[in-house]
C-alpha positions in Angstrom: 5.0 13.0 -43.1 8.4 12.7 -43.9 9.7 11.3 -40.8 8.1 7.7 -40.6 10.1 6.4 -38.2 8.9 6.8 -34.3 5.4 7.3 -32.7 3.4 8.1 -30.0 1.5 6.0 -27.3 -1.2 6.8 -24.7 -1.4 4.4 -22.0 -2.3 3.6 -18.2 0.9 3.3 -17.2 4.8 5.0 -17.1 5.8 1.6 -17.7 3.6 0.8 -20.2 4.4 3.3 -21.7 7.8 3.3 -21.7 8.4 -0.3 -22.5 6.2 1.1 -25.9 8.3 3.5 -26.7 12.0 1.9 -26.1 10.5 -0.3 -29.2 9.7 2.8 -31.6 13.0 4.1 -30.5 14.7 0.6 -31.5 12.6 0.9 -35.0 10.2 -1.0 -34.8 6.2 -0.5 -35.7 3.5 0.4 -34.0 2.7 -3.5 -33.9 6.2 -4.2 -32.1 5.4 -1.5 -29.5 1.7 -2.7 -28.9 3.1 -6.0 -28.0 5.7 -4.9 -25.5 3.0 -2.5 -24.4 0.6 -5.1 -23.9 3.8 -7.6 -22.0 3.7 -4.8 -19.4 0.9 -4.2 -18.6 0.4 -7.9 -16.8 3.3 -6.7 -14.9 2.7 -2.8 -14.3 -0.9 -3.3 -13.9 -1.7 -7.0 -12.6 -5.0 -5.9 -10.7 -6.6 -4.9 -14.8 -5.3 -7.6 -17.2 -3.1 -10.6 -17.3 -1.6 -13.2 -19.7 -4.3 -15.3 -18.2 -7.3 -12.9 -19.8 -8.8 -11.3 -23.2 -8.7 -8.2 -25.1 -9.3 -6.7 -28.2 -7.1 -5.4 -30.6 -8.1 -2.8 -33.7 -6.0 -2.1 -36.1 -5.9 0.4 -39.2 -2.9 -0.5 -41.2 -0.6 2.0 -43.6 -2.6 0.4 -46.5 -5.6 1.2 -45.0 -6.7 -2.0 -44.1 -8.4 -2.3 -40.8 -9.7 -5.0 -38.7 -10.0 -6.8 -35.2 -8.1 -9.0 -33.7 -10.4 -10.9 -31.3 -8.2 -12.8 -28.3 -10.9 -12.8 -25.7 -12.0 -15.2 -23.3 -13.5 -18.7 -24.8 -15.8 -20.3 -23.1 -15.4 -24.3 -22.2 -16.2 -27.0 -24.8 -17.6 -28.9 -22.2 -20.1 -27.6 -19.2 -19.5 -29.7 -15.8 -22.5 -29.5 -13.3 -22.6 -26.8 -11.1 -22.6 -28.8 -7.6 -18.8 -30.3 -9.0 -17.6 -26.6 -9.6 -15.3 -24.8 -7.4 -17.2 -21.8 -8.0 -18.6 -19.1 -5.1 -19.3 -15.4 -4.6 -16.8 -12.7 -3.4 -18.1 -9.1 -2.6 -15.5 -6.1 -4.0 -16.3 -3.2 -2.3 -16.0 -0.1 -4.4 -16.0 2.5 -1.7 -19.6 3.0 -0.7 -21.1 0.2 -3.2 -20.7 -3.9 -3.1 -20.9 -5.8 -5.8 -21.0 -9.5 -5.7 -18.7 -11.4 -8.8 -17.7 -15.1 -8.6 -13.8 -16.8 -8.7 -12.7 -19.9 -8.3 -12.0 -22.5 -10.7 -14.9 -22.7 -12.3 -15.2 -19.3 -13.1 -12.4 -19.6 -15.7 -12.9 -19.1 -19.7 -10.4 -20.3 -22.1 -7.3 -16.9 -22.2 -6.8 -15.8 -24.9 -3.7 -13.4 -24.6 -1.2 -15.3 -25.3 -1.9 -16.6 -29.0 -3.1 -13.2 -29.4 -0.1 -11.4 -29.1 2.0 -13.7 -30.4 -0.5 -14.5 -33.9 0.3 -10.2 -34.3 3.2 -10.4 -34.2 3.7 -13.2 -36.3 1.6 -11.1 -39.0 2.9 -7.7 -38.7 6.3 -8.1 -36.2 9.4 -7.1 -37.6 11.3 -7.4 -34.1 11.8 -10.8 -32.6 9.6 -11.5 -29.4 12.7 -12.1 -27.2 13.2 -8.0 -27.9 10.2 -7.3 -27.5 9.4 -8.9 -24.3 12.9 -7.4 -23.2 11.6 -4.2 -21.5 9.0 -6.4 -18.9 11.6 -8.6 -18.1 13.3 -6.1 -16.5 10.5 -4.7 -14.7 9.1 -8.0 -13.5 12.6 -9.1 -11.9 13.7 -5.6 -10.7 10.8 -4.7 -9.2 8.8 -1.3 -8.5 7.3 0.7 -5.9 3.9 0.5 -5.8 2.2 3.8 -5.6 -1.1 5.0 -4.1 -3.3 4.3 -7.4 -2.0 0.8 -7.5 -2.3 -0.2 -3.5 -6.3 0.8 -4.2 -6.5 -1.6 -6.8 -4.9 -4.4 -5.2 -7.3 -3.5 -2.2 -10.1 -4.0 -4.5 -9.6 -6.8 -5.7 -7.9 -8.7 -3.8 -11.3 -10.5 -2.1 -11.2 -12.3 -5.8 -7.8 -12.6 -6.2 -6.4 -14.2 -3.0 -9.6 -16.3 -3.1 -7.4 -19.7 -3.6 -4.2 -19.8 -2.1 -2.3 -19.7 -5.7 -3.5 -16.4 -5.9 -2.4 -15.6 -2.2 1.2 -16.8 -3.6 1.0 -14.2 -6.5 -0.8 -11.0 -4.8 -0.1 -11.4 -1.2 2.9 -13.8 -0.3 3.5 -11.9 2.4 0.1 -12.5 3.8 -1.1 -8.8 3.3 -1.8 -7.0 -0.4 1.0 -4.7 -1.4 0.6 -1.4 -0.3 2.2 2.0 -0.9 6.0 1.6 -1.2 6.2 -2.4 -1.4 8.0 -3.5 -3.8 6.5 -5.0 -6.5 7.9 -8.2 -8.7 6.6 -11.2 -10.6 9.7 -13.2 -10.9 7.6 -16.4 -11.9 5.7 -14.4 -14.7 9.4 -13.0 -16.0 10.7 -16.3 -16.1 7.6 -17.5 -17.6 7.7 -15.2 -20.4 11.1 -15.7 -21.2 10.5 -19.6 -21.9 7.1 -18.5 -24.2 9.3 -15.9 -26.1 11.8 -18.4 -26.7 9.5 -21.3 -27.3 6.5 -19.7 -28.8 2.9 -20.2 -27.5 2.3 -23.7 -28.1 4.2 -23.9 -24.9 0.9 -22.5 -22.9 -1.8 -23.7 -25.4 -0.2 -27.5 -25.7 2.3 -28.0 -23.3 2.9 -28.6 -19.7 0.9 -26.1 -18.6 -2.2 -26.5 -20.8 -1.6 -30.2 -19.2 -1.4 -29.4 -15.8 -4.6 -26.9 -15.7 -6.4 -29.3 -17.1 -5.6 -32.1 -15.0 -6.1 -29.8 -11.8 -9.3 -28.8 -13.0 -10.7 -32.3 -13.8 -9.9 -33.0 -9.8 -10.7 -29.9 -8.3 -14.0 -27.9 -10.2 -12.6 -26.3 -13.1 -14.4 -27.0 -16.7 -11.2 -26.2 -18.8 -9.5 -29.3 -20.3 -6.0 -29.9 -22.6 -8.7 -30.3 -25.3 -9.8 -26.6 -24.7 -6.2 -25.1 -24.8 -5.5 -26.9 -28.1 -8.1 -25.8 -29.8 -8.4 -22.2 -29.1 -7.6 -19.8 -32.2 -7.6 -16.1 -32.6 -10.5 -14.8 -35.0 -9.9 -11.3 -36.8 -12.7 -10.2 -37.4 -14.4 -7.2 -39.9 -15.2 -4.6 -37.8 -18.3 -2.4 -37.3 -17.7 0.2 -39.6 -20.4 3.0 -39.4 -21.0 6.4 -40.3 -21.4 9.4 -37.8 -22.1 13.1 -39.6 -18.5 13.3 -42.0 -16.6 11.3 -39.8 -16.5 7.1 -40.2 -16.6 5.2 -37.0 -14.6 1.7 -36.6 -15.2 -0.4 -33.5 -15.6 -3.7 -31.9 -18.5 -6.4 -33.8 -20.5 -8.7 -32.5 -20.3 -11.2 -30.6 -19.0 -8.4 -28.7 -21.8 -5.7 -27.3 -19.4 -2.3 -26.2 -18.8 -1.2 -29.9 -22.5 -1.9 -31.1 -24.1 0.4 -28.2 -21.6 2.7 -28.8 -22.7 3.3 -32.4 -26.0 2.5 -31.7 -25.9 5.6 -29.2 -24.2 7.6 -32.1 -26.8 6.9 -34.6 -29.4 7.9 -31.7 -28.3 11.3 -31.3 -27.0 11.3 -35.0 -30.5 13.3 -36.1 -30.4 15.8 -33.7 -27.9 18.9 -34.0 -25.6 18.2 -30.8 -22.9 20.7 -31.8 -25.4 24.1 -31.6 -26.5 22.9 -27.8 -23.7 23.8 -26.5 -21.2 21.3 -24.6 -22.7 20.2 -21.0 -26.1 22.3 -21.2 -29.0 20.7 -20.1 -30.5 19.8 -23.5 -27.4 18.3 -24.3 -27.3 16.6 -21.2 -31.1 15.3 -21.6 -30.4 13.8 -25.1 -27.0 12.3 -24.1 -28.7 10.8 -21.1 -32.0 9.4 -22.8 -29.5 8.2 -25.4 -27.9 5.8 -22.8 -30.9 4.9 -21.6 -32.7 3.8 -24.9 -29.1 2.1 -25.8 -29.2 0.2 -22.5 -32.8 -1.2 -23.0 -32.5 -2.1 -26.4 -29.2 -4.1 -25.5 -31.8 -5.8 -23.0 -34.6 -6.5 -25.7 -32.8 -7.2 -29.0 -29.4 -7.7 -28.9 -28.3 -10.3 -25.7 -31.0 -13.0 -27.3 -29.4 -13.1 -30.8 -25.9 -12.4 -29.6 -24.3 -15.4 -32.2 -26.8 -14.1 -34.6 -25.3 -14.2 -38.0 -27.6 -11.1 -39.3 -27.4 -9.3 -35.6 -25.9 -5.9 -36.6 -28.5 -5.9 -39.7 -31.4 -6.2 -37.0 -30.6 -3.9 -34.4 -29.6 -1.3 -36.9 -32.5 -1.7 -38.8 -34.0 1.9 -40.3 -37.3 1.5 -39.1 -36.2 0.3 -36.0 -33.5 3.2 -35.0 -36.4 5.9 -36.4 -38.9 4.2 -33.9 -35.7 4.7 -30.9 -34.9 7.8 -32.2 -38.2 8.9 -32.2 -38.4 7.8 -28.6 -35.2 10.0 -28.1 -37.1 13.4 -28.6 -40.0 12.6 -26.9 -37.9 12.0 -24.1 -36.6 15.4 -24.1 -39.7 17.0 -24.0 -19.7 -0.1 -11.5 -15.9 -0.3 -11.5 -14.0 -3.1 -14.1 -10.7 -4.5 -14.2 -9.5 -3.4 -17.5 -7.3 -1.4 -19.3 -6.5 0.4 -22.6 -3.5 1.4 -24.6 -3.6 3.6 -28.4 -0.4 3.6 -30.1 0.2 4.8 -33.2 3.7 5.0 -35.9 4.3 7.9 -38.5 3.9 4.4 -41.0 0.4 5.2 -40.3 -0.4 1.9 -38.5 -2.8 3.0 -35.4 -4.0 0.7 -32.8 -6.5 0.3 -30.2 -6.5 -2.1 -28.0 -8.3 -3.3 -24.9 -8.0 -6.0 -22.6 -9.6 -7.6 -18.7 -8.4 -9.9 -16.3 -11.7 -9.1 -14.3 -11.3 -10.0 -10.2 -9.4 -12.7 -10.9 -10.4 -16.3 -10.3 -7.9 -16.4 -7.7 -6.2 -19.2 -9.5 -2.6 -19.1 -10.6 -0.8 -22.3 -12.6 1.5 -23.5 -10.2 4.9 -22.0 -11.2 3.8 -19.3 -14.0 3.3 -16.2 -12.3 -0.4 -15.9 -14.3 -3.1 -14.8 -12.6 -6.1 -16.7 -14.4 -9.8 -14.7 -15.4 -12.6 -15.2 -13.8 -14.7 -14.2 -17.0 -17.6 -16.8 -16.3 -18.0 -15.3 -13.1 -18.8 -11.7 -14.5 -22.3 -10.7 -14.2 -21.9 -8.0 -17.1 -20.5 -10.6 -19.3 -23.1 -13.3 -18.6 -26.3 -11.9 -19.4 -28.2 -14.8 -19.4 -27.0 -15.9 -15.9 -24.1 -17.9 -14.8 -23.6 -21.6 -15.6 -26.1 -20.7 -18.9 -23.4 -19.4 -21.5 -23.1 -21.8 -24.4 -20.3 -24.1 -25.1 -17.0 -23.5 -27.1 -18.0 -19.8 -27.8 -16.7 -16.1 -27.8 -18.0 -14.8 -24.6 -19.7 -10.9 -25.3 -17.4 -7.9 -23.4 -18.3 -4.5 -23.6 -14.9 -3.5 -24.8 -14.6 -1.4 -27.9 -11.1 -0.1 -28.9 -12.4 2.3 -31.7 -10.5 4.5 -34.3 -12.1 7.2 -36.1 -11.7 7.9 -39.3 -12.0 12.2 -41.2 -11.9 11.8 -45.1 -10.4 8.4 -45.2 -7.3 8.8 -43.0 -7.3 7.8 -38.9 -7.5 11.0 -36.8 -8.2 9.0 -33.1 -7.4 5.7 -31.6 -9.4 5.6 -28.3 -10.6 3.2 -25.8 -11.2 2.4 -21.7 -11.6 0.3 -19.3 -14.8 0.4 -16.9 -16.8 -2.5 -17.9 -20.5 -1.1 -18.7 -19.0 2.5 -18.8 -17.3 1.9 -21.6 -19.8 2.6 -24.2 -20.7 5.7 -22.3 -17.3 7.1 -22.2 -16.2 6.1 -26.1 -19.2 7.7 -27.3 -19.2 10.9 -25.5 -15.5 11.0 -26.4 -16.5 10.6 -30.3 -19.4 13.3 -29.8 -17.2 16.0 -28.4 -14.9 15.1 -31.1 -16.9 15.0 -33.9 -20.2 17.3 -33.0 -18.2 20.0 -30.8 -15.4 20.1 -32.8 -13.0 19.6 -30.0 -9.2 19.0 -30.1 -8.5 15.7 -28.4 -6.9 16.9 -25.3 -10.0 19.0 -24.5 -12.2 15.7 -25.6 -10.4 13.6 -22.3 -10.9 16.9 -19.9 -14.4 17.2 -20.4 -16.6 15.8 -17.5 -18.9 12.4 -18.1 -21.9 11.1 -17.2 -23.0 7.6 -17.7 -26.9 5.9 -17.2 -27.2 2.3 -15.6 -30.4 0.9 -13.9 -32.1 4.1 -13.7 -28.9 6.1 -11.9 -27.6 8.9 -13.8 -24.1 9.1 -12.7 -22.5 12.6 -13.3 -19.2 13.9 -12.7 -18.5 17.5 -11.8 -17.7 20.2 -13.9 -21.2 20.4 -15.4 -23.7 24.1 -14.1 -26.1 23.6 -11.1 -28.3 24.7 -14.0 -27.7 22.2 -16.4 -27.2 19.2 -13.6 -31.3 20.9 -12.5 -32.9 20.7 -15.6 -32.3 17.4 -17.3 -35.3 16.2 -18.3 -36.1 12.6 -18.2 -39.2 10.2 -18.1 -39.9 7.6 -15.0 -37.5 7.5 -11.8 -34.4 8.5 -11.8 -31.9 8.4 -9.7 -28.9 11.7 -10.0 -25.3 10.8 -8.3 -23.1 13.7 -8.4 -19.7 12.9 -7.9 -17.6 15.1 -5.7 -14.5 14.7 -8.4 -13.3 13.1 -11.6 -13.0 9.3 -10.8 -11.6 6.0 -12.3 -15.6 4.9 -12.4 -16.0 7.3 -15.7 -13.2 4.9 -17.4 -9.6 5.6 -18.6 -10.0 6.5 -22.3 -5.8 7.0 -23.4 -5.7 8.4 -26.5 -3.5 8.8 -29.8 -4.2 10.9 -32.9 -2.8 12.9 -35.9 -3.4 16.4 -36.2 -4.5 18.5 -39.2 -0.9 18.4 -40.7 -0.6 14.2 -39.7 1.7 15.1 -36.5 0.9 12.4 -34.0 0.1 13.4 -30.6 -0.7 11.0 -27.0 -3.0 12.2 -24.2 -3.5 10.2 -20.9 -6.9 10.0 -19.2 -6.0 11.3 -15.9 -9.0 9.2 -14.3 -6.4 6.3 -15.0 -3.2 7.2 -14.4 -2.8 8.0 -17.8 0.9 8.4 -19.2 2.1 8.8 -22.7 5.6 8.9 -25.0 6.1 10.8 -28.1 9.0 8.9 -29.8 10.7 11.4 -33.1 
């Protein structure tokens, strides 16, 4: 490549988008332009992440270098009793289905965001923050008209979010969610941002605001402290690294689940020759299917238990094991989350994946900082166990999984989604299709999905009466078929390098997908 200056970004957002771009345009790397991408999208997309949440970041450097930047939610050094809490249910209906999550104050894990962002670009930045942040400034104090996509997500999540009245302040100060053609601003998050940028993130992790949360929350059911702000660090992390056919998979590790059932789904099908049944047949469909399955239950048996395992991914990827499960696999034959997911990539050759939740929100907002704070320990999906039973000071699991795939040596995809327990569906369909039917990427994001959760096998359209007929599972099962392509099926926005190393963006159109190609 002889141009190396530039890049391309996939996103959820025109604004995300953009505010990536005006950074590769100013010169900067794919690292400057991940952080102003990620700045925006607490602004352009408040309802799916926030400076008060977690994420994932994975990165494969020019030197070809790659690991994970872990900045997810930390749960409290110290556990307060549960009839203290300021903890209770909210129902988020998801058009036709309820599901029950928790907010409050209580239902708050340590954010890790901030340090995150500011930790890369203290590593690999060559811009200064107040640049970088300049683009979501602008946005947050000017405003934008919030369109159809975004009015349904403030809908949905609103029961959580305006649960306290901080949260009212920040999503409804009107009294009534934003709809269609409101104006939408976060002056107090600008202003915010501006001070951090300036200051740097001790500001949030042992200043006034680290000292006012925890003060709040000692009076009023929260279990965060100063003490937990302070000590919070950033782990990068080696990632799983595994092979599928020629290709080399590299996701997120333990104590993270999403990118271990993705490859464990992978290495599932990996013996059987996917590519000669023909995309979307019902053979294909069958094995796809009972690979979710199996991948589901042996999350269940083997890997929630020893989650903090030091030996985990030697376990469950054990030989005999997987040829037991994949066994199982051919004798079978015979929810909505509040996340979202960028891919950026420079012609350095630095790609990046990168993931990050809010979840509901807890409803809280600091007083004065425009952050909507998670409500992570009120996540079903994220507390397997049960609530108030996570362990002290510890990562808490996600089922994110920014992934980047590697052909001979060299990146070809950075992929990823939001959707909670989707997620490993969608990434390892969308490595499948890559990888076993040989698909250009563009093609890859089209393609209709299916996804298998508690006996339901969801299924979107674009599959033959034929093929939707004659899937062949074991035991009771459930069939939804989906009247079009929806946000449940995730929002994978992609980013890869063609044959000849051109870099191209696609947007899942499930997610309002937008992207920028910067020369």
């Amino acid at each position: 490549m002889k141009n190396r200056k530039g890049g391309v970004i996939a996103a959820g957002s025109e604004f995300t988008a953009e505010a990536a771009a005006e950074i590769l345009k100013a010169g900067g790397n794919a690292y400057d332009a991940a952080i102003a991408a990620a700045w925006m999208t607490f602004v352009a997309e408040p309802t799916a992440t926030s400076a008060g949440g977690g994420g994932f970041i994975n990165i494969y450097t020019e030197q070809g270098k790659s690991f994970l930047l872990d900045c997810f939610a930390q749960t409290p050094i110290q556990k307060h009793s549960l009839e203290s809490l300021d903890f209770f249910p909210v129902d988020i209906d998801y058009g036709g289905a309820i599901q029950t999550f928790h907010a409050g104050r209580g239902s708050i894990a340590l954010p890790g965001m901030i340090l995150g962002l500011f930790d890369l670009h203290k590593k690999f930045g060559s811009i200064p923050m107040i640049e970088l942040v300049q683009p979501t400034l602008k946005v947050a104090k000017e405003g934008f008209l919030v369109d159809a996509f975004l009015e349904w997500c403030f809908k949905l999540v609103g029961p959580a979010a305006c649960s306290l009245e901080s949260g009212k302040s920040l999503f409804a100060p009107n009294g009534e969610l934003p709809k269609k053609g409101d104006l939408w601003k976060m002056t107090d998050f600008a202003n915010t941002l501006e001070y951090l940028a300036k200051n740097g993130s001790d500001e949030f992790y042992r200043g006034e605001i680290a000292e006012k949360v925890g003060k709040d929350f000692a009076e009023n059911g929260g279990h965060l402290s100063r003490k937990d702000f302070e000590s919070f660090e950033v782990v990068y992390r080696n990632p799983l690294r595994m092979s599928y056919r020629e290709s080399e998979v590299i996701t997120n590790p333990p104590p993270s689940a999403g990118g271990s059932m993705v490859a464990f789904t992978l290495k599932l099908m990996e013996q059987k020759k996917i590519g000669k049944m023909g995309f979307g047949t019902a053979e294909h469909l069958s094995i796809l299917a009972s690979a979710m399955r199996i991948t589901s239950a042996a999350r269940n048996e083997n890997f929630d238990n020893h989650i903090y395992d030091a030996d985990l991914v030697e376990k469950f990827f054990n030989q005999t094991y997987m040829q037991t499960l994949q066994d199982e696999l051919s004798e079978s034959i015979n929810k909505h989350g509040s996340t979202t997911h960028f891919s950026v990539a420079d012609r350095k050759g630095n790609f990046i994946a990168m993931t990050s939740s809010l979840g509901e929100g807890s409803g809280y907002v600091p007083a004065g900082t425009g952050i909507m704070m998670n409500n992570m320990l009120g996540e079903e999906d994220l507390n397997p166990h049960g609530f108030h039973r996570w362990p002290e000071n510890q990562r808490i699991t996600s089922m994110m999984a920014p992934t980047i795939v590697l052909k001979n040596g060299r990146p070809t995809i950075a992929t990823g989604s939001g959707g909670a327990n989707r997620i490993r569906s969608v990434i390892a369909q969308i490595v499948s299709n890559f990888i076993d039917f040989k698909m250009e990427p563009n093609e890859v994001l089209e393609k209709p999905r299916i996804h298998w959760e508690n006996d339901t096998l969801d299924i979107e359209p674009g599959f033959t009466e034929e093929a939707k007929k004659h899937i062949n599972l074991p035991g009771k099962l459930r069939k939804v078929y989906w009247e079009n392509k929806a946000f449940y099926f995730g929002g994978a926005h992609t980013v890869y390098a063609d044959r000849k190393g051109n870099l191209h963006a696609i947007g899942d159109k499930r997610r309002t997908g937008a992207v920028r190609e910067v020369k």
